[in-house]
N, C-alpha and C positions, 0 to 999 in steps of 0.2 A: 543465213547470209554468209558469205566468202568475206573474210576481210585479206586486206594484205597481210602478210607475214610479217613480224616483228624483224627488223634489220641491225646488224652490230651497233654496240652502244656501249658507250665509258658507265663505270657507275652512279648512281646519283652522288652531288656533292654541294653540301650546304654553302653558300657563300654568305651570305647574311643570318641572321636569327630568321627561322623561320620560311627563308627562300633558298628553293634547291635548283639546282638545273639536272641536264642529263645530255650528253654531247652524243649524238648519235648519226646514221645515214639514213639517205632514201636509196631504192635500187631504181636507175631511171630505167635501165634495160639490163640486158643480158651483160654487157660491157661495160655498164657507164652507174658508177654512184657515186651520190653528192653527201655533203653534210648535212647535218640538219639536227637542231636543239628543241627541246624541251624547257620550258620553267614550271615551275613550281613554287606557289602559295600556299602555307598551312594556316588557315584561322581558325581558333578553337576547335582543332581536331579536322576540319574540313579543307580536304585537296583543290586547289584551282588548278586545271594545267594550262599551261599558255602555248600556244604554237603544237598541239598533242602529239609526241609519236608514240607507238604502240612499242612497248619494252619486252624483251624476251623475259622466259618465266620468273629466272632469279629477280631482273629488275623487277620486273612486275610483283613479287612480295614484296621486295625492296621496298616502292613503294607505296605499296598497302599498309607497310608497317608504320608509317610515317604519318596518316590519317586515312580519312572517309573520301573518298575522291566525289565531289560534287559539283563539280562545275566545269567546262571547257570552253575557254576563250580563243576565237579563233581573231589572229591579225589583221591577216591579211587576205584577198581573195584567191592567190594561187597555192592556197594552204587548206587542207580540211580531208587528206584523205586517211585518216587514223581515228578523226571525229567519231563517225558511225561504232567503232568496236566500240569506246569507252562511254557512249550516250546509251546503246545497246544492253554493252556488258554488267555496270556500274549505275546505269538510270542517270549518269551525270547530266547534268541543265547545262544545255546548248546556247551561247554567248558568243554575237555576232553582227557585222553590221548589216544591214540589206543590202538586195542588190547584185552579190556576187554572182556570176558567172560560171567561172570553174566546178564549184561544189554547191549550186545551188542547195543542195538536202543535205545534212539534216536541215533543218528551217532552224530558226533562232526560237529558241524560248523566250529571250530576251536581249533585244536589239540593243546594240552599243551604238549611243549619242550621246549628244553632251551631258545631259542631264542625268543618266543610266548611274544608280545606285551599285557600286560594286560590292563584290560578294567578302571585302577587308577592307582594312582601314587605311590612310597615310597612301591613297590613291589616285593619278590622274589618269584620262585615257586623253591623247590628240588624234583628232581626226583629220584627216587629208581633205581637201573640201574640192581639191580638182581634178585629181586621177581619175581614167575612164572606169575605174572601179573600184570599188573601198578597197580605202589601208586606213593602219590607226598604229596609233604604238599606245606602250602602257609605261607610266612612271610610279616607281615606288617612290615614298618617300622617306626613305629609311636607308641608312647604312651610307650616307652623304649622295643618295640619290640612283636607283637602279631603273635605268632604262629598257624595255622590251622591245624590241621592233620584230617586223617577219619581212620582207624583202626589200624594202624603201631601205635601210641602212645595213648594212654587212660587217663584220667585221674579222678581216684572216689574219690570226695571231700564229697558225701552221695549217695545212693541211689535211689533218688527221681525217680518216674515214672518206675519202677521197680517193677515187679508182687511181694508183698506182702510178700508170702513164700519163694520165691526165694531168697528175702535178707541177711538172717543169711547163706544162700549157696553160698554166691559170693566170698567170701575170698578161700574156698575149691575147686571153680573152677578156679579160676587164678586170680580175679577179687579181692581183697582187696580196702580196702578206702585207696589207693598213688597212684600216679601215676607207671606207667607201658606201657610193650611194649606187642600189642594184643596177648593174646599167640595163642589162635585160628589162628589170621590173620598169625603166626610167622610160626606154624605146615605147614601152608597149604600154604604159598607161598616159602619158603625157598628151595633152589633148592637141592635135595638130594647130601650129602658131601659138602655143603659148609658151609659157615657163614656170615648173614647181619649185623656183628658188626659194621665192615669198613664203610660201610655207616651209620650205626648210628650216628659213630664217627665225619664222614663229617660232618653230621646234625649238630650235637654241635658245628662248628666254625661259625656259626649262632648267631648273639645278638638274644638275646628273655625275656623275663621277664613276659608275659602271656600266658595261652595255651586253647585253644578251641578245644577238638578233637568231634568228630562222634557221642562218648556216653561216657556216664559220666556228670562232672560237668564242670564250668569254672575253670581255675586256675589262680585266677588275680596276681599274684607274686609267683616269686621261681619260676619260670617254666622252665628255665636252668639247676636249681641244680637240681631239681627233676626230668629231664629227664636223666641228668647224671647218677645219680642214678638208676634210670630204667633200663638204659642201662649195667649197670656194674652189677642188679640182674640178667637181664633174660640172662647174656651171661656170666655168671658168671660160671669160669671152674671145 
């Protein structure tokens, strides 16, 4: 099988005990690349990855050295195309909710709901319960609270790995340097006549105080308040 080719990527970089990220791009075409993150879970020696992108060779020792990569959680539904290399490469077990669209395959080994036993400890998953198509986010409970999302919340702390020209455009397409809720993801899953505040609002009775979404930056603090905020622009009447 062809997978995609690994695209630039910052080094892995521990933020909590045991939680890593990896700040990296997608090529959308010949012109056009976006950001795109990685997380990482170590439990007793075993990798989860969240949101997977595939790491050129060094990362990829990098993080082999780190554990046994055994699991890949996918978010969101417009996310999953790096899944195949490391379920392929690694035998990783495919974690996911049904449903999706986009990348309907791999299939789930084991479907995220509520009741879905996670692969560590100090875990919650929230699911979205009215998007034309799963999202979920992941909370640690550890380090006063690490939030994961993949495109329901965004956060641009800069720019980095973002085609060049494109960057003085990103405030003008919805994208500004604060956090935010995706407005792309917002258009296109939201069910005609209704409104995903109500679940926003759920989300926030969540401790959290950092945030790792899909694309963008990390947000190592304020990431409560600044979703709050997000939440009160983009649904703001």
């Amino acid at each position: 099988m062809d997978y995609p080719a690994p695209c630039p990527h910052d080094p892995i970089e521990e933020v909590a005990p045991d939680i890593f990220i990896a700040r990296g791009a997608m090529q959308m075409n010949r012109l056009v690349r976006i950001s795109r993150n990685m997380g990482i879970i170590r439990h007793e020696g075993a990798l989860t990855l969240i949101n997977p992108i595939r790491l050129k060779p060094k990362g990829e020792r990098d993080l082999l050295a780190l554990g046994t990569i055994k699991h890949v959680i996918r978010l969101g539904c417009f996310h999953g195309i790096d899944d195949p290399y490391y379920i392929d490469t690694f035998g990783a077990q495919m974690w996911s909710q049904a449903g999706g669209k986009t990348y309907p395959n791999p299939v789930p080994d084991v479907t995220l709901k509520a009741d879905v036993s996670l692969p560590f400890p100090d875990a919650e998953l929230f699911l979205f319960e009215k998007p034309l198509q799963p999202e979920c986010a992941l909370l640690i409970k550890r380090a006063g609270g690490i939030l994961f999302t993949c495109d329901a919340i965004q956060h641009y702390g800069d720019y980095r790995h973002i085609t060049f020209y494109m960057r003085p455009m990103m405030p003008r397409m919805g994208f500004p340097k604060t956090t935010i809720i995706g407005p792309m993801w917002l258009t296109a899953l939201t069910p005609k006549g209704e409104t995903l505040k109500p679940e926003f609002e759920q989300l926030l009775t969540l401790q959290f105080d950092k945030l790792l979404a899909a694309h963008g930056s990390f947000l190592a603090s304020g990431a409560h308040d600044a979703v709050a905020a997000a939440v009160e622009t983009a649904f703001a009447d």
